[in-house]
FIMAR-600485 format. One record per atom (N, C-alpha, C, CB): x, y, z; atom name; residue in three letters. Coordinates in nm, 4 decimals. Glycine has a CB too. Example, Ala and Ser with C-alpha at 12.3 -4.5 7.8 and 13.67 -1.06 7.14 Angstrom:
BEGIN
[[1.3190; -0.5690; 0.7800]; N; ALA];
[[1.2300; -0.4500; 0.7800]; CA; ALA];
[[1.3200; -0.3300; 0.7800]; C; ALA];
[[1.1308; -0.4473; 0.9046]; CB; ALA];
[[1.2850; -0.2250; 0.7080]; N; SER];
[[1.3670; -0.1060; 0.7140]; CA; SER];
[[1.2900; 0.0030; 0.7870]; C; SER];
[[1.4084; -0.0598; 0.5725]; CB; SER];
***
This chain:
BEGIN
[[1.3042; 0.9344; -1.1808]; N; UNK];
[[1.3748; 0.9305; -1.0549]; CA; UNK];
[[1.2993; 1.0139; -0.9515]; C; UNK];
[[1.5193; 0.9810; -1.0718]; CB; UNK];
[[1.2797; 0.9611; -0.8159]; N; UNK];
[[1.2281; 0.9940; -0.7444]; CA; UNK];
[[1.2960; 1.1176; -0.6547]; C; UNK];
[[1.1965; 0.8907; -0.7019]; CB; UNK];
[[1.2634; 1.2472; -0.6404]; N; UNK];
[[1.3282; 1.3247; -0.5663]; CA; UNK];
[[1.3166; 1.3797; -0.4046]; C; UNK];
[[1.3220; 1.4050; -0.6376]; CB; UNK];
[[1.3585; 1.2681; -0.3639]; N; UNK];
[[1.3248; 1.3101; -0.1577]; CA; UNK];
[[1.3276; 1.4013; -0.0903]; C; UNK];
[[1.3972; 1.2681; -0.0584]; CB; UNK];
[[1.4083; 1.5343; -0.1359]; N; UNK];
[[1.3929; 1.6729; -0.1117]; CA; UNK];
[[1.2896; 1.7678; -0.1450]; C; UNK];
[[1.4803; 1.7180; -0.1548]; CB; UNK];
[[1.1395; 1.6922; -0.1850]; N; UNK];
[[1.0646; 1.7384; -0.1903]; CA; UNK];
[[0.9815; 1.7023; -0.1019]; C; UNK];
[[1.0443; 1.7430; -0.2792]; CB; UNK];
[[0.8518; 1.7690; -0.0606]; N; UNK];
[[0.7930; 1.7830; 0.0315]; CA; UNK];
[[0.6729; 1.6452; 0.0656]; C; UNK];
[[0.7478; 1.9183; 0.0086]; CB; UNK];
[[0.7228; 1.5943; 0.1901]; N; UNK];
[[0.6489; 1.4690; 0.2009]; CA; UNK];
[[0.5124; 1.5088; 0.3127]; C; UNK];
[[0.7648; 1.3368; 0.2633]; CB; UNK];
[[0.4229; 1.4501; 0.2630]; N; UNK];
[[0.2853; 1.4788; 0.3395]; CA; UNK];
[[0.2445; 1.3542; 0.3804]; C; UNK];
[[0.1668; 1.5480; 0.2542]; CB; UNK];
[[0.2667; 1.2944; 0.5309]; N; UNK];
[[0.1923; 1.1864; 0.5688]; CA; UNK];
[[0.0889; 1.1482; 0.5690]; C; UNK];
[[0.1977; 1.1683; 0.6387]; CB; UNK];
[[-0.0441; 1.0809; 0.5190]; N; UNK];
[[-0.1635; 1.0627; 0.5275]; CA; UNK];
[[-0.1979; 1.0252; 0.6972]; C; UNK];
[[-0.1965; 0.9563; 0.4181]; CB; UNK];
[[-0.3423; 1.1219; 0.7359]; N; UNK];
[[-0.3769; 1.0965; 0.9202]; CA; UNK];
[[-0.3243; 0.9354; 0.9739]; C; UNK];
[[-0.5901; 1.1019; 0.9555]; CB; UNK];
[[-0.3669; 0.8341; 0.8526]; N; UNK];
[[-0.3602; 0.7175; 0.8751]; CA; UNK];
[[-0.2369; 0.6827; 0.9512]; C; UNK];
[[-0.3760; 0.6568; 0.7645]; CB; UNK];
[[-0.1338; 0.6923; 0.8114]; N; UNK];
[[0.0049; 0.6642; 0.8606]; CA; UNK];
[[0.1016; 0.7702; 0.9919]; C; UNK];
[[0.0834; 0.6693; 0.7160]; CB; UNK];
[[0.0410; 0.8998; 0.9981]; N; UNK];
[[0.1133; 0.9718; 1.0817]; CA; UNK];
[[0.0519; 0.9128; 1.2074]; C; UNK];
[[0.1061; 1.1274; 1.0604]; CB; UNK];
[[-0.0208; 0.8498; 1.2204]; N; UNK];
[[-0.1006; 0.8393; 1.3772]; CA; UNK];
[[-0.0660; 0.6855; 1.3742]; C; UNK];
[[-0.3054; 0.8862; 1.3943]; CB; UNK];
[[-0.0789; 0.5837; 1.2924]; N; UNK];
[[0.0106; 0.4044; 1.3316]; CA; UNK];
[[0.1097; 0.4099; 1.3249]; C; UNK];
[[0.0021; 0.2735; 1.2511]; CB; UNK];
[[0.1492; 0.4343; 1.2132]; N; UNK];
[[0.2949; 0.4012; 1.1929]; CA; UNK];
[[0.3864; 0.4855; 1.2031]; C; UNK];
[[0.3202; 0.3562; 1.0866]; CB; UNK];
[[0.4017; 0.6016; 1.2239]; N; UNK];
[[0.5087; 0.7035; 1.2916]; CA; UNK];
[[0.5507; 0.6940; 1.4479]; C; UNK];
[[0.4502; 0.8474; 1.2765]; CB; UNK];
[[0.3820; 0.6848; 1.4765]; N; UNK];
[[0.4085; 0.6711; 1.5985]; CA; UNK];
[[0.4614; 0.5040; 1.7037]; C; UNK];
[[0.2845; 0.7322; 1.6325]; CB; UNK];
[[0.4218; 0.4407; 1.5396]; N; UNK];
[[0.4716; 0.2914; 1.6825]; CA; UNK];
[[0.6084; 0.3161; 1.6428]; C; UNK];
[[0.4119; 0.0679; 1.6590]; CB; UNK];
[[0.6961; 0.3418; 1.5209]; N; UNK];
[[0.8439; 0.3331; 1.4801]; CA; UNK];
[[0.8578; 0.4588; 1.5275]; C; UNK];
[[0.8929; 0.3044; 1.3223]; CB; UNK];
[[0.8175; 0.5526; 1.6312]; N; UNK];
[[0.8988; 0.6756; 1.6821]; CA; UNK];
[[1.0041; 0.7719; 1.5859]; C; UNK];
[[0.9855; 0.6166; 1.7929]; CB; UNK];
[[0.9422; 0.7696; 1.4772]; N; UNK];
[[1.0159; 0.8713; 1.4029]; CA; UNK];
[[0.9491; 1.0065; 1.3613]; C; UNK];
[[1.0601; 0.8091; 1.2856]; CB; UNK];
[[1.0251; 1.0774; 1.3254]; N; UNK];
[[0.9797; 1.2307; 1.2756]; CA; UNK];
[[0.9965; 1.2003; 1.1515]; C; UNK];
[[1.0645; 1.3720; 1.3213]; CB; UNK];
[[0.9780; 1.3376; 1.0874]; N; UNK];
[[0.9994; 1.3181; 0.9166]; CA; UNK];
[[1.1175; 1.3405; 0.9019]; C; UNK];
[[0.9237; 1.4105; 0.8113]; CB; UNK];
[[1.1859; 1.3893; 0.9908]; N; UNK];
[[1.3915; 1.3722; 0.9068]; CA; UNK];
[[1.3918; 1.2277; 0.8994]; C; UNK];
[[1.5779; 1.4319; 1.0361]; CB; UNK];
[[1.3949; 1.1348; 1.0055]; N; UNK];
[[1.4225; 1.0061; 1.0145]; CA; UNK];
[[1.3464; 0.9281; 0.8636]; C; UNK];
[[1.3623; 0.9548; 1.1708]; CB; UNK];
[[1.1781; 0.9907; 0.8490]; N; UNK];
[[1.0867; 0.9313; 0.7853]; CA; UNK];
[[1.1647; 0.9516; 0.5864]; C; UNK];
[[0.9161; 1.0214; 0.8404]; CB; UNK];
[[1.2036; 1.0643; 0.6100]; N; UNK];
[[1.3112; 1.1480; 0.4930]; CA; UNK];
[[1.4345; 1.0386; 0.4790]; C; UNK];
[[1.3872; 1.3300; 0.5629]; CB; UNK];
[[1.4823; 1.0107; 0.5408]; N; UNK];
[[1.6501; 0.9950; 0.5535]; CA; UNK];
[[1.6163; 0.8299; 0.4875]; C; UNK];
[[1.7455; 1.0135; 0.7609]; CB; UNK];
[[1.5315; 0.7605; 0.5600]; N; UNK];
[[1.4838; 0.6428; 0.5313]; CA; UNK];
[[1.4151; 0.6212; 0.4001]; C; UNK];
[[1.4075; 0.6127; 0.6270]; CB; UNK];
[[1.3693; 0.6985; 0.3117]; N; UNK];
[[1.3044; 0.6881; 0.1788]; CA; UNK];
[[1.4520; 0.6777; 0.1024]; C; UNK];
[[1.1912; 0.8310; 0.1317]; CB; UNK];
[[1.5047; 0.7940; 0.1486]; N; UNK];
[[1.6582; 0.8380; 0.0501]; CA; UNK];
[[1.7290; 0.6968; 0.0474]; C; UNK];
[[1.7889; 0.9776; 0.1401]; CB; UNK];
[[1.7313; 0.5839; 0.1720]; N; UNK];
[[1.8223; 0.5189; 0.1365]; CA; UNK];
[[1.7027; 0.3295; 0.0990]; C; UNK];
[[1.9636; 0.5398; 0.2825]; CB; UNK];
[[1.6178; 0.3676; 0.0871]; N; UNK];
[[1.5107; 0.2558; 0.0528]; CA; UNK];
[[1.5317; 0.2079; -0.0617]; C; UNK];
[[1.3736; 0.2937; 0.0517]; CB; UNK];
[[1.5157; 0.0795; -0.0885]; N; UNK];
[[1.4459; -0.0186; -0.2287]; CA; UNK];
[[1.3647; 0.0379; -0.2488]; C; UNK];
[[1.3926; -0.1630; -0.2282]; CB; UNK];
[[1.3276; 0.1018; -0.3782]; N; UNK];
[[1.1752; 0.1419; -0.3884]; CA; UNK];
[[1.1322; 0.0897; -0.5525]; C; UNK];
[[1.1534; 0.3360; -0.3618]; CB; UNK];
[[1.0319; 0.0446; -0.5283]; N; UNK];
[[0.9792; -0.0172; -0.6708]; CA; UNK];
[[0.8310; 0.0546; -0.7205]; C; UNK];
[[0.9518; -0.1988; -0.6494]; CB; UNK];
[[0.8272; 0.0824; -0.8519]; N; UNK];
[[0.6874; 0.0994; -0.8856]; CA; UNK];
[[0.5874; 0.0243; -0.8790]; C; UNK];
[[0.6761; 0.1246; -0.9794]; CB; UNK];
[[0.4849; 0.0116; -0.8760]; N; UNK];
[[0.3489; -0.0353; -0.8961]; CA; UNK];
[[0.2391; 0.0302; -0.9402]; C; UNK];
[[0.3113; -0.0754; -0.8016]; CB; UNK];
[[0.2509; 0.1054; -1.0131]; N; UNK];
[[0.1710; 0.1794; -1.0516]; CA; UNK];
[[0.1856; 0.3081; -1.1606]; C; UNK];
[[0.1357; 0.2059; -0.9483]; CB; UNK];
[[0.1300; 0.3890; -1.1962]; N; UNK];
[[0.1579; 0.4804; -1.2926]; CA; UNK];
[[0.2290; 0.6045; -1.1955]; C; UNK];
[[0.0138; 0.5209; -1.3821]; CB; UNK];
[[0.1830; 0.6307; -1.0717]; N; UNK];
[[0.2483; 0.7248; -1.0061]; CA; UNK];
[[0.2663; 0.6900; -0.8402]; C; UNK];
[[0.1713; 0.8534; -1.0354]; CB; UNK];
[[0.2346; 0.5342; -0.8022]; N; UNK];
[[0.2483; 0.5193; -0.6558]; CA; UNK];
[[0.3640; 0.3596; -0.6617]; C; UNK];
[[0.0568; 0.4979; -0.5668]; CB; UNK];
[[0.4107; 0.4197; -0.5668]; N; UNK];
[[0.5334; 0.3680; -0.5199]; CA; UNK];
[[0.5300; 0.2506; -0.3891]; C; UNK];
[[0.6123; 0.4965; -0.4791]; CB; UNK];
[[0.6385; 0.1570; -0.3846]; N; UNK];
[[0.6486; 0.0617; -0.2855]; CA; UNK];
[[0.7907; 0.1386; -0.2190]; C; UNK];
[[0.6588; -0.1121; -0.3486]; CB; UNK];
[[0.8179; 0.1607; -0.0796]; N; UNK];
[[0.9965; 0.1916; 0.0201]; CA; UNK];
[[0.9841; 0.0609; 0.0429]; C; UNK];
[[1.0246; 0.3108; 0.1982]; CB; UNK];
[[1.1151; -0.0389; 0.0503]; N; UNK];
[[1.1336; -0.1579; 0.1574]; CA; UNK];
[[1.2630; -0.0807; 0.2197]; C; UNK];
[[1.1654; -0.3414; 0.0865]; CB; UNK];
[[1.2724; -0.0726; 0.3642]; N; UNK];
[[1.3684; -0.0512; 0.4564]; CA; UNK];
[[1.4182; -0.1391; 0.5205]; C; UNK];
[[1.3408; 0.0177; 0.5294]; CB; UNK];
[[1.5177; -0.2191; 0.5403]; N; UNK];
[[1.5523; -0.2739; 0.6818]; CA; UNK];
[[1.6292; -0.2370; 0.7267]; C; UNK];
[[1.5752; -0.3794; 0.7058]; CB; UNK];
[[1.6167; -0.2614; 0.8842]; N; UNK];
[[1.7026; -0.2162; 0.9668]; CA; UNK];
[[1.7256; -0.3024; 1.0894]; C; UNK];
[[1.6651; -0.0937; 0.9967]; CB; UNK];
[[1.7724; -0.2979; 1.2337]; N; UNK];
[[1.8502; -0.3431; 1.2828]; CA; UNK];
[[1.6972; -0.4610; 1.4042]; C; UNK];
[[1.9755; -0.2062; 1.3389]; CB; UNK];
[[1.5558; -0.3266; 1.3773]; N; UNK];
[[1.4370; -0.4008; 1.4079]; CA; UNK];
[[1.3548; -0.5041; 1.3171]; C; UNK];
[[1.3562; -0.3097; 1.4385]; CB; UNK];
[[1.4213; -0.4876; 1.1686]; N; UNK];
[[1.3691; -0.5783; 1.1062]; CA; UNK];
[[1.3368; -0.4790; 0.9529]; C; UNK];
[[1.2396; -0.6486; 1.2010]; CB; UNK];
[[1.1991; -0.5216; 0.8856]; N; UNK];
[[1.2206; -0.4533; 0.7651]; CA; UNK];
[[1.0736; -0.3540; 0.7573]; C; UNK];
[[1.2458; -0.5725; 0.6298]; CB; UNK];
[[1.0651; -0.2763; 0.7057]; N; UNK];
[[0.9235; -0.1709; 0.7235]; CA; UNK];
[[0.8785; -0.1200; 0.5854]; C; UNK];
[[0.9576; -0.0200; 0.8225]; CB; UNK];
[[0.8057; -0.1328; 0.4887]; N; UNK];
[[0.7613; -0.0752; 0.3749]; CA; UNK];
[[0.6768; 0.0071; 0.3826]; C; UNK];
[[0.7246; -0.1449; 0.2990]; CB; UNK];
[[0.6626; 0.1289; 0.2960]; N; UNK];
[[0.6174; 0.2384; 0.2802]; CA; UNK];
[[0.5197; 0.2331; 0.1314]; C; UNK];
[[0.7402; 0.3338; 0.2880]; CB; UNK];
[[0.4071; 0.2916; 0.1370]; N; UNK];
[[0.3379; 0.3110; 0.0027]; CA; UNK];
[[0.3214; 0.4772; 0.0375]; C; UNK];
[[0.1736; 0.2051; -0.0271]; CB; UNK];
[[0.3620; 0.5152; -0.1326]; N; UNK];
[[0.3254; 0.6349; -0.1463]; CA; UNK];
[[0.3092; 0.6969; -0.3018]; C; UNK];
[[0.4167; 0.7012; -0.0681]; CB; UNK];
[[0.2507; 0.7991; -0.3083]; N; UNK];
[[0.2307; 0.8391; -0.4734]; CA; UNK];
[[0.3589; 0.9855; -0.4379]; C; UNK];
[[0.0009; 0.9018; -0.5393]; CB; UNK];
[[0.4205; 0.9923; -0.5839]; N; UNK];
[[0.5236; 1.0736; -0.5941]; CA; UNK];
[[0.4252; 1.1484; -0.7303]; C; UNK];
[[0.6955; 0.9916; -0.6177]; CB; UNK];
[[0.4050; 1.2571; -0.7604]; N; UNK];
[[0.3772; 1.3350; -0.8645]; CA; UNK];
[[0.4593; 1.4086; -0.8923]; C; UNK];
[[0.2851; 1.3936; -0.8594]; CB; UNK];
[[0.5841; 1.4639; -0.8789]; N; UNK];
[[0.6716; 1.5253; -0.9040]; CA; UNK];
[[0.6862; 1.6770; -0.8299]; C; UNK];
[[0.6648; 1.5181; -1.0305]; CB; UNK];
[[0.6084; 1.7113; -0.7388]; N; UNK];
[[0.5620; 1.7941; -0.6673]; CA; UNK];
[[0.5910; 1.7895; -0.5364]; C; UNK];
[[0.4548; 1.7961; -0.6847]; CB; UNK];
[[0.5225; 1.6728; -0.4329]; N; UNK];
[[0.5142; 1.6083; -0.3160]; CA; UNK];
[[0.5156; 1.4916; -0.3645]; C; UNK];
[[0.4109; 1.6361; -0.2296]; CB; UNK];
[[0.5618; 1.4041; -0.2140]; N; UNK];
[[0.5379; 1.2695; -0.1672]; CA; UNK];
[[0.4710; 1.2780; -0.0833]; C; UNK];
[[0.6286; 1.1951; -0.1322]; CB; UNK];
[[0.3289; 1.2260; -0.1204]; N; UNK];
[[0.2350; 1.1618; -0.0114]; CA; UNK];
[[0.2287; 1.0002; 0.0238]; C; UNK];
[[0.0957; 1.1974; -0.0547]; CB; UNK];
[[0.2247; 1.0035; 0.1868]; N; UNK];
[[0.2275; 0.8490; 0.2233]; CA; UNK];
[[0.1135; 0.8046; 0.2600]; C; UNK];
[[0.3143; 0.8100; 0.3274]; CB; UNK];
[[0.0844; 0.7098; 0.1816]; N; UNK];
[[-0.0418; 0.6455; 0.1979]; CA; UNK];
[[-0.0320; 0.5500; 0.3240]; C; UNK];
[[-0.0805; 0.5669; 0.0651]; CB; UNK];
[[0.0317; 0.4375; 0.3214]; N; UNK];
[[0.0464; 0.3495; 0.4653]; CA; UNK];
[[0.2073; 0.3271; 0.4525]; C; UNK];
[[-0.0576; 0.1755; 0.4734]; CB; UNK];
[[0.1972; 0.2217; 0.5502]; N; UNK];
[[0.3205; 0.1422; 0.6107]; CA; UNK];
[[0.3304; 0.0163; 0.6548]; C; UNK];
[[0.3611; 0.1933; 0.7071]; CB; UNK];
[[0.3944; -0.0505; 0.6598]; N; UNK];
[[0.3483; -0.2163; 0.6856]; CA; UNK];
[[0.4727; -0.2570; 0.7568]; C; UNK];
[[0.3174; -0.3262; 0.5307]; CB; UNK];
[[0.5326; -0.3934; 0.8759]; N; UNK];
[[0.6021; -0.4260; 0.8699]; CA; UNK];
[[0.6455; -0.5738; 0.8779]; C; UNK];
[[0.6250; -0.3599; 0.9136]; CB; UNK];
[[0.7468; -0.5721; 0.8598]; N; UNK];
[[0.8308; -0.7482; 0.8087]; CA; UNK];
[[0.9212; -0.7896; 0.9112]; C; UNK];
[[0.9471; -0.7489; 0.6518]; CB; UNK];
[[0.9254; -0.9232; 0.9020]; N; UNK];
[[1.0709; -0.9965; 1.0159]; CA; UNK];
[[1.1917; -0.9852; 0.9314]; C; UNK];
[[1.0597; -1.1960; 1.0652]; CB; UNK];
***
């Protein structure tokens, strides 16, 4: 189980596209993992699917039990 109260580290990539076109901070970026679909793919990196009222936004990130780092972001109709 994935624990969201641990410390999330955006990769330059994603803090500079995709934070900034979806105008969120990391509470919002936080609040939105907590309530995400999230599926594995991997031994320690993760798929978020979000939707919301703009449509749907997925998140990749590796969880080690330590931090969540976000690798990218993508989005959907």
């Amino acid at each position: 189980m994935i624990d969201f109260t641990k410390e999330i580290k955006p990769s330059k990539h994603f803090r500079n596209t995709w934070l900034r076109k979806w105008n969120w901070d990391m509470n919002e970026l936080r609040s939105s993992l907590m309530r995400a679909e999230v599926k594995n793919i991997g031994k320690t990196k993760y798929e978020a699917y979000i939707k919301d009222k703009k449509g749907s936004r997925k998140i990749i990130f590796v969880y080690n039990g330590d931090e969540i780092f976000i690798i990218t972001g993508g989005e959907g109709k």
